[in-house]
VMD Tcl script that draws the C-alpha trace (Angstrom):
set ca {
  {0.00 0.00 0.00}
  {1.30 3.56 -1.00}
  {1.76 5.94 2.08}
  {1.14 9.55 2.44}
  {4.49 10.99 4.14}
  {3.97 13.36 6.64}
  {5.90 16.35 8.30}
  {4.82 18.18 11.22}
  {5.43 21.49 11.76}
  {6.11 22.60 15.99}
  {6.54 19.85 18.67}
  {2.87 21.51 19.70}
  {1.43 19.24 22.67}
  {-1.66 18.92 20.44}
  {0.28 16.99 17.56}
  {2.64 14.76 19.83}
  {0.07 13.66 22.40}
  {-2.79 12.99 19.80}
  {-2.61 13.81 16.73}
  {0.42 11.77 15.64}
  {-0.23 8.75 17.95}
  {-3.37 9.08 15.87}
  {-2.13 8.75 12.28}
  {0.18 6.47 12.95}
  {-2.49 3.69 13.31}
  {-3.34 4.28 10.14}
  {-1.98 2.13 7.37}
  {-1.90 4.99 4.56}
  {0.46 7.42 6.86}
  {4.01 7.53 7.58}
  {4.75 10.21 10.27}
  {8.41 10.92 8.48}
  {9.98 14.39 9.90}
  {9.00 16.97 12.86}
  {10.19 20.65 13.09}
  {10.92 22.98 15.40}
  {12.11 26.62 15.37}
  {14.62 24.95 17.73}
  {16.56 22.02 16.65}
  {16.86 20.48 20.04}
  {13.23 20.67 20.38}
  {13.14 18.72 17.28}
  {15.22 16.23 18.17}
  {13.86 15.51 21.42}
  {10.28 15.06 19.79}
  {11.58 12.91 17.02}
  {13.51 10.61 19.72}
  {10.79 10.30 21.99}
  {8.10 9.56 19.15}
  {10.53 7.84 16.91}
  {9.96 10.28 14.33}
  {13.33 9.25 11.55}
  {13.71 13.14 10.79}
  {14.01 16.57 12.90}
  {14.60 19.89 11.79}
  {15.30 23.04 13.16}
  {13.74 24.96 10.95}
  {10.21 25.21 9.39}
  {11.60 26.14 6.24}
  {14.14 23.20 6.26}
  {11.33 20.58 6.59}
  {8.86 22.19 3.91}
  {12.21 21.85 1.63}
  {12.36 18.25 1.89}
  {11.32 16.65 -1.04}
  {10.28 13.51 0.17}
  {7.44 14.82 2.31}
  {3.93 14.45 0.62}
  {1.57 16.44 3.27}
  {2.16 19.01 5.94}
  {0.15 18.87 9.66}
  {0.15 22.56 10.92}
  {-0.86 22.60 14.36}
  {0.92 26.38 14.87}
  {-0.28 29.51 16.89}
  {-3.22 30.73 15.36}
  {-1.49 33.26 13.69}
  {0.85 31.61 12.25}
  {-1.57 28.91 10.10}
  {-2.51 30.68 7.20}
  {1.88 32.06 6.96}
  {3.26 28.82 7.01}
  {-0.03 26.70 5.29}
  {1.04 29.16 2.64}
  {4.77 28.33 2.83}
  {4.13 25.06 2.53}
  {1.53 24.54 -0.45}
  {3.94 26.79 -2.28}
  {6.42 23.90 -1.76}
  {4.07 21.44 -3.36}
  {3.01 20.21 -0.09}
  {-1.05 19.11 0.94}
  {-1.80 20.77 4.10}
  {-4.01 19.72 6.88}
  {-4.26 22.89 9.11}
  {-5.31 22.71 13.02}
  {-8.47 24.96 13.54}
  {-9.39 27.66 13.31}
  {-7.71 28.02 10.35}
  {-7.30 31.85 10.16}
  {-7.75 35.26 12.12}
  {-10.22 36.02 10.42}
  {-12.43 35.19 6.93}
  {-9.98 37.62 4.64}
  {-6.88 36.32 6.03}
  {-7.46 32.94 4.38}
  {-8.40 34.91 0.81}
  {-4.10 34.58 0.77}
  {-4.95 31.17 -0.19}
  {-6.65 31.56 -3.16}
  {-3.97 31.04 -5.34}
  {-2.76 28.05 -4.32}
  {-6.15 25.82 -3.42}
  {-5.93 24.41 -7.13}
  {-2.70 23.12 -6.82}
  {-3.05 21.19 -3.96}
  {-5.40 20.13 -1.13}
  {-5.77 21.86 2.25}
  {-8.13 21.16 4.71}
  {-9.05 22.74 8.25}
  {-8.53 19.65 10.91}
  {-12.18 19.21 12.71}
  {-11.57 15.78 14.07}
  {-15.19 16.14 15.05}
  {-16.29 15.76 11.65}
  {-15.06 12.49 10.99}
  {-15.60 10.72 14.48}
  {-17.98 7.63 14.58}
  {-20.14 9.04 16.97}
  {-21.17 12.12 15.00}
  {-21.24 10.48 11.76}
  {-23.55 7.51 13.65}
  {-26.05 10.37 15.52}
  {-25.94 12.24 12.26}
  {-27.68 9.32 10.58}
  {-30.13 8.77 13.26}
  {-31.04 12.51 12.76}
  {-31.21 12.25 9.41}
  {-33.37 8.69 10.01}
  {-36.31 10.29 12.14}
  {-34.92 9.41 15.21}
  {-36.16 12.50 17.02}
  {-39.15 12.71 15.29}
  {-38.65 15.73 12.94}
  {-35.64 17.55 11.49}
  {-33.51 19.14 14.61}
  {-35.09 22.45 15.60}
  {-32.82 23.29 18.62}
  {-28.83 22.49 19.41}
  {-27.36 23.26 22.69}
  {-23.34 23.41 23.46}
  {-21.01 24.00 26.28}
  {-17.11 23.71 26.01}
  {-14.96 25.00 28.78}
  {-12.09 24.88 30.49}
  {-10.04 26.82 33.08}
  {-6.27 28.46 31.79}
  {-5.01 31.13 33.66}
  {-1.47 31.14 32.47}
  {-0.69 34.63 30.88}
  {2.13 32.37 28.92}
  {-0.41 29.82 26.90}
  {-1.16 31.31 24.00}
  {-4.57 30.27 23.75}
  {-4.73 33.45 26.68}
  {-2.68 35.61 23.68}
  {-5.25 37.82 22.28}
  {-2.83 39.06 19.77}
  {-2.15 35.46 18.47}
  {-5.72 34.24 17.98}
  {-6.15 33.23 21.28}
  {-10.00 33.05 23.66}
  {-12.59 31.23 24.17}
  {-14.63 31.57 20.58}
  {-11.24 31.22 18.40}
  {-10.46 28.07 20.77}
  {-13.26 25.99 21.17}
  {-16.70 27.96 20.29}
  {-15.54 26.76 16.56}
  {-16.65 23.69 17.96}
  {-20.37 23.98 18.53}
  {-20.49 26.03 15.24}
  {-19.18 23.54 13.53}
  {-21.65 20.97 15.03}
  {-24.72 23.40 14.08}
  {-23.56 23.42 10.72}
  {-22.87 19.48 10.92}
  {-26.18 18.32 12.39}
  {-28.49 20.77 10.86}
  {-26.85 20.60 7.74}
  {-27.44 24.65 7.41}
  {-25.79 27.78 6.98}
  {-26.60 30.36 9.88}
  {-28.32 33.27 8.44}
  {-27.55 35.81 11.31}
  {-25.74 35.36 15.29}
  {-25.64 37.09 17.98}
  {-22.64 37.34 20.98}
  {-22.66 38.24 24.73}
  {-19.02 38.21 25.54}
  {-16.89 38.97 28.66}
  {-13.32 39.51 28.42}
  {-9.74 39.11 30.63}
  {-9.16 42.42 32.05}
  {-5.24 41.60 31.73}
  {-4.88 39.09 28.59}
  {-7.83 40.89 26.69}
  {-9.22 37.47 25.20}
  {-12.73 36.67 25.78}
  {-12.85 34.29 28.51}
  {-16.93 33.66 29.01}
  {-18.85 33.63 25.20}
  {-22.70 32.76 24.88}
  {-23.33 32.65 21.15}
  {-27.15 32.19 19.53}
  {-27.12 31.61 15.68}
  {-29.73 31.50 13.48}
  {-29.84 28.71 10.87}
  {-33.87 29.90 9.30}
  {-36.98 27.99 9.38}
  {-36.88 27.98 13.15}
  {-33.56 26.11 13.61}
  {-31.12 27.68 16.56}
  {-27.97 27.01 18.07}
  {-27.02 28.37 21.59}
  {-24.10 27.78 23.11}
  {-21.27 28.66 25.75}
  {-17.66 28.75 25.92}
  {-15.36 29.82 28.12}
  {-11.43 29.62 29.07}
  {-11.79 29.98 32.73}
  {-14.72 27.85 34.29}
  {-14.60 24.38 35.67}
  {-13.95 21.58 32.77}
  {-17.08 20.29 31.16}
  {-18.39 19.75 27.08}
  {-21.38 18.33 25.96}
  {-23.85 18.62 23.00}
  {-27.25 18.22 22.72}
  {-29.86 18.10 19.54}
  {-34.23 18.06 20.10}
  {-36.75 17.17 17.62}
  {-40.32 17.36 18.09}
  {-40.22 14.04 20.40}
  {-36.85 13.45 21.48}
  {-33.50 14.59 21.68}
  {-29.85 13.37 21.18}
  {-27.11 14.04 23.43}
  {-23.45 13.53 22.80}
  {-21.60 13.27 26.52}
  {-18.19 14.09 25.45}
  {-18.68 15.27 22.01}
  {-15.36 17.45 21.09}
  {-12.30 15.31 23.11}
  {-13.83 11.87 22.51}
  {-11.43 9.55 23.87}
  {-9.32 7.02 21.54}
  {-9.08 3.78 23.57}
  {-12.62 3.51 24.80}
  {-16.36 2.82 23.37}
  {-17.60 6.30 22.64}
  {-21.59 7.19 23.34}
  {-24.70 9.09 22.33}
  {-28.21 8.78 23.71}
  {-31.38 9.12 22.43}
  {-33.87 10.42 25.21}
  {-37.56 10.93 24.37}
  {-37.61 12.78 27.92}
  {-40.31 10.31 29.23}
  {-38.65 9.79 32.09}
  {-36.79 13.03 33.15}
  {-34.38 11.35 35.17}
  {-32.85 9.94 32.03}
  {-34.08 6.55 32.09}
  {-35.73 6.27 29.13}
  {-32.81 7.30 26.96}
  {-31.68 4.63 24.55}
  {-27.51 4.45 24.23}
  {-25.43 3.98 21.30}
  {-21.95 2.66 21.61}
  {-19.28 3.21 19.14}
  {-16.61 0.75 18.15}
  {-13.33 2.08 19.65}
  {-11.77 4.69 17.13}
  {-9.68 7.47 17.01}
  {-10.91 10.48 15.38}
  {-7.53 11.70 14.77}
  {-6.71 8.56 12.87}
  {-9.85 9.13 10.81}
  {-9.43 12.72 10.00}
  {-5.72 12.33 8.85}
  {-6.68 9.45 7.36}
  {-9.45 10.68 5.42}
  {-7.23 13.58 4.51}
  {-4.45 10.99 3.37}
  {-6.47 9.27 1.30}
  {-8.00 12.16 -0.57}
  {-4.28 13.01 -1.59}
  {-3.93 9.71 -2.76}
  {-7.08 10.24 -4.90}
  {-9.12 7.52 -3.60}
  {-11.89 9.77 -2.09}
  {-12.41 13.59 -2.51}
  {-11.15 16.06 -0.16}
  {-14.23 15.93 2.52}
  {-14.25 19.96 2.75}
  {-11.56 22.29 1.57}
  {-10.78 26.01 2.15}
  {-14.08 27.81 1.71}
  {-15.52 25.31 4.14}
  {-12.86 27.25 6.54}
  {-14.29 30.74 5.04}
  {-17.43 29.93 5.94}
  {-16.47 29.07 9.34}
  {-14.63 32.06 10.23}
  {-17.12 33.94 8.63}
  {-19.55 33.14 11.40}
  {-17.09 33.86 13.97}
  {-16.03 37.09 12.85}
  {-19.96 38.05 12.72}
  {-20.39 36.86 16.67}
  {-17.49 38.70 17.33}
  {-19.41 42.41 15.31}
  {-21.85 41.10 17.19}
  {-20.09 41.49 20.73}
  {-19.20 45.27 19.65}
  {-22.74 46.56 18.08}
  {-24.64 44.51 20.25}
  {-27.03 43.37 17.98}
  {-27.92 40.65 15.27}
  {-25.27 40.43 12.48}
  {-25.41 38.72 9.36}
  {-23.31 35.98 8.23}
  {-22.83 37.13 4.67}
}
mol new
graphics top color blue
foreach p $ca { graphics top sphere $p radius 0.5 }
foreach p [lrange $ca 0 end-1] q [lrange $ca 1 end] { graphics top cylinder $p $q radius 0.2 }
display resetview
């Protein structure tokens, strides 16, 4: 079987700790070469992963001409420069979210989408569990299309050093994780939001918004509400009604790689819970199946499953909640 040879750029926790250990049990990847702005870096990832090459440069490993795809899992800020960088090298990119600053910023991409594939790395997307509940939705499981979606992502970071707490970088709660529950809104409903509103509260020192309620309107009486935030008590979940029952996802974003992962059905008849029917998943890693996915659309054996306006589109919405938090009032997508 042909492999897909992969470099990653940045020893970023998010790429060592899950994303690699994911591709790697995939049959169609070969985790080649990691870089680092610092060589040593490099070289201590590569040695503890056995990764066969390290570089100390980001430019050194997008100049390698045996690597077939690049996994950017960089500041914010720095995705759309070196995404760039590297599909002018002739490499496919796979880009950790959200894949821009803003909407425009990824207009810098525009010349290069023909020339090879680039895609914004939701994991979400391609986990069994939302794939499964999507096709119960889409089955009449709760009764009638989904009317109403419900989201909460959190955690609590107060380190001024973290650069999700780096305003200037990309960083807060919406940028971090409320791309999350949009993305789910978009994935379950299978809609565009027309308009969205914001109620945000931000760091008084860090200036990144640290408690976000979003409400977006997807039309024909379909909402999403949700809430994210960088300094409350850990917690996630997702939840989707129809007319006569709903479907909740438990751990929805971080599903876990090495256990059966779950959704319930729930036609509230008992309101303790006890009437909801559970789903269990075959074990899977949704990093395995994104990268995967990704892998084999540069092989050509599947299309690309979403490319760069999918990330417009995205960002659009965000940078609407975020007119939103500064008029006050209902903005439109666009």
């Amino acid at each position: 079987m042909k492999k897909v040879r992969w470099g990653v750029l940045s020893t970023a926790k998010i790429g060592v700790a899950k994303v690699i250990p994911g591709m790697r049990k995939s049959h169609y990847i070969d985790v080649a070469a990691i870089a680092s702005r610092d060589l040593a870096s490099a070289e201590a990832a590569a040695s503890s992963i056995g990764i066969e090459k390290a570089y100390g440069s980001y430019e050194d490993l997008l100049d390698d001409p045996d690597i077939d795809a690049i996994y950017n899992p960089l500041p914010n800020h720095l995705h759309v420069p070196l995404t760039l960088k590297a599909a002018e090298a002739g490499k496919h990119v796979l880009c950790e979210k959200p894949m821009a600053l803003n909407a425009a910023e990824l207009d810098q991409l525009r010349a290069v989408e023909g020339k090879v594939l680039i895609m914004e790395g939701f994991m979400v997307r391609h986990s069994l569990q939302w794939n499964a509940a999507r096709e119960q939705v889409r089955n009449g499981a709760l009764g009638s299309a989904p009317r109403m979606i419900q989201s909460f992502f959190s955690y609590n970071n107060q380190d001024p050093a973290n650069i999700r707490n780096k305003v200037e970088w990309g960083g807060g709660g919406l940028m971090d994780i409320g791309c999350y529950p949009i993305v789910a809104g978009r994935f379950f409903f299978e809609a565009e939001p027309l308009r969205v509103m914001a109620l945000v509260s931000r760091h008084a020192e860090f200036g990144t918004d640290t408690v976000t309620g979003g409400l977006l309107d997807f039309g024909q009486g379909r909402q999403l509400t949700f809430g994210v935030s960088t300094e409350l008590a850990r917690a996630q979940q997702l939840t989707v009604w129809g007319a006569d029952s709903r479907l909740t996802i438990p751990v929805p974003y971080n599903a876990q790689p090495d256990v059966p992962n779950i959704f319930a059905i729930d036609s509230g008849e008992a309101l303790d819970g006890a009437s909801a029917k559970v789903f269990e998943m075959d074990v899977s890693d949704q990093y395995t199946r994104m990268s995967e996915d990704f892998s084999r659309a540069v092989l050509g054996e599947i299309a690309l499953p979403y490319g760069v306006d999918d990330a417009r589109q995205n960002m659009r919405i965000i940078d609407a909640l975020f007119r939103s938090e500064t008029s006050g009032r209902w903005e439109d997508v666009g």
